[in-house]
C-alpha positions as CSV (number, residue, x, y, z in Angstrom):
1,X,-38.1,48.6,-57.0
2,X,-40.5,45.8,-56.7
3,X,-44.0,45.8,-59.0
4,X,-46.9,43.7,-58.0
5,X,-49.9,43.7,-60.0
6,X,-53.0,43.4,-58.0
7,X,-56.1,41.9,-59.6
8,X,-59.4,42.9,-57.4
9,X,-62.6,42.0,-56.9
10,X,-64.8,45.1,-55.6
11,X,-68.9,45.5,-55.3
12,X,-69.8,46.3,-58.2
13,X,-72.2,49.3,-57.4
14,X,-68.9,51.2,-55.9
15,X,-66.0,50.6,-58.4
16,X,-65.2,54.2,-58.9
17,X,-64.9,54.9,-55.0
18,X,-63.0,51.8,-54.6
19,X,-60.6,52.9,-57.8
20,X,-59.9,56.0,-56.3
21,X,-59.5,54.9,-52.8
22,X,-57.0,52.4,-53.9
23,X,-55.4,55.5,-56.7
24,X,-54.4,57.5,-53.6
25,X,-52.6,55.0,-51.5
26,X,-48.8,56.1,-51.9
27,X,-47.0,53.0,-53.4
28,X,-50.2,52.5,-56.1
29,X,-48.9,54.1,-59.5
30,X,-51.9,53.6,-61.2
31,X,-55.4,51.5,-61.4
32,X,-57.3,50.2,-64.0
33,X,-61.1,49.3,-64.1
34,X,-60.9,46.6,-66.4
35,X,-63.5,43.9,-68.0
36,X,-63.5,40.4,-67.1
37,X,-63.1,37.8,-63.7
38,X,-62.0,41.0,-61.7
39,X,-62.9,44.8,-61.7
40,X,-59.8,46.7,-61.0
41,X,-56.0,45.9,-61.4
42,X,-53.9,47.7,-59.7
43,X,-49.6,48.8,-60.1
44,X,-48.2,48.6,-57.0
45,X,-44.7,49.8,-56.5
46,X,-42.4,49.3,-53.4
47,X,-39.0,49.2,-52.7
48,X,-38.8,46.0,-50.1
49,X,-40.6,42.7,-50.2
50,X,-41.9,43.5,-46.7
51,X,-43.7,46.5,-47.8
52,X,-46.3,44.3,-50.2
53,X,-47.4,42.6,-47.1
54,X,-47.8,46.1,-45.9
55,X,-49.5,47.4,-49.0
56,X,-51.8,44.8,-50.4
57,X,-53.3,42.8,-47.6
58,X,-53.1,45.6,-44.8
59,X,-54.3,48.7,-46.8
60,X,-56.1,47.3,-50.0
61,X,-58.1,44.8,-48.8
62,X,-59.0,46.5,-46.0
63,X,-61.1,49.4,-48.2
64,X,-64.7,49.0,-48.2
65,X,-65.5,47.3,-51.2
66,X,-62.7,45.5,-52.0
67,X,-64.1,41.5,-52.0
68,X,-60.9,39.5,-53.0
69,X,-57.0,40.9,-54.1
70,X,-54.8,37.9,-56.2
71,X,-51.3,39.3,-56.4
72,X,-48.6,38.7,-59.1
73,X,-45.1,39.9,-58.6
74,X,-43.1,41.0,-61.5
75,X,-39.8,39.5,-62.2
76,X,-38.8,41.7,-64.8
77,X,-39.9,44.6,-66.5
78,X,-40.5,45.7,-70.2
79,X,-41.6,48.8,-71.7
80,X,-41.4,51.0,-75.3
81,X,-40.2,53.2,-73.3
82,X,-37.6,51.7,-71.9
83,X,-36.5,50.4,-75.2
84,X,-36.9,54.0,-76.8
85,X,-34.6,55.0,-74.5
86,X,-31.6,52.5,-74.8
87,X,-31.7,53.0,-78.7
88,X,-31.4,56.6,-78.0
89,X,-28.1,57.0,-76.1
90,X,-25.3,59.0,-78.1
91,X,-28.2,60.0,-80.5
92,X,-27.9,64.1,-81.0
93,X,-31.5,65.7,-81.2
């Protein structure tokens, strides 16, 4: 599986709409009105490289609303509950 984190720059007067709009796109696991240089950030989640091109530029940007996308894809990824996990194998509950 292949995360990108999408940072997005939406009017202002229409960052809930453009929040959910973005929420119910199928590959989006979750977004994030945030504080700062950009207004949303968005997980993205798809399985080829392809898809992104698919995802980001041909149905995010294209919402009304949405003024700028600046994509980062993740290499790796950590999480406590990943790690929670590991150090629980074997363990009897």
């Amino acid at each position: 599986m292949i995360t990108a984190i999408v940072l997005i720059k939406t009017s202002v007067d229409r960052i809930p709409e453009i929040a959910e709009s973005i929420a119910s796109l199928e590959s989006v696991s979750e977004v994030f009105s945030v504080t700062g240089t950009y207004d949303l950030i968005a997980m993205v989640r798809v399985r080829r490289h392809e898809d992104l091109a698919e995802m980001i530029p041909g149905r995010i940007s294209k919402i009304p609303g949405v003024e700028a996308t600046d994509t980062h894809v993740a290499f790796r990824t950590y999480s406590q509950h990943d790690l929670e996990a590991a150090f629980a194998i074997g363990l009897d509950s």
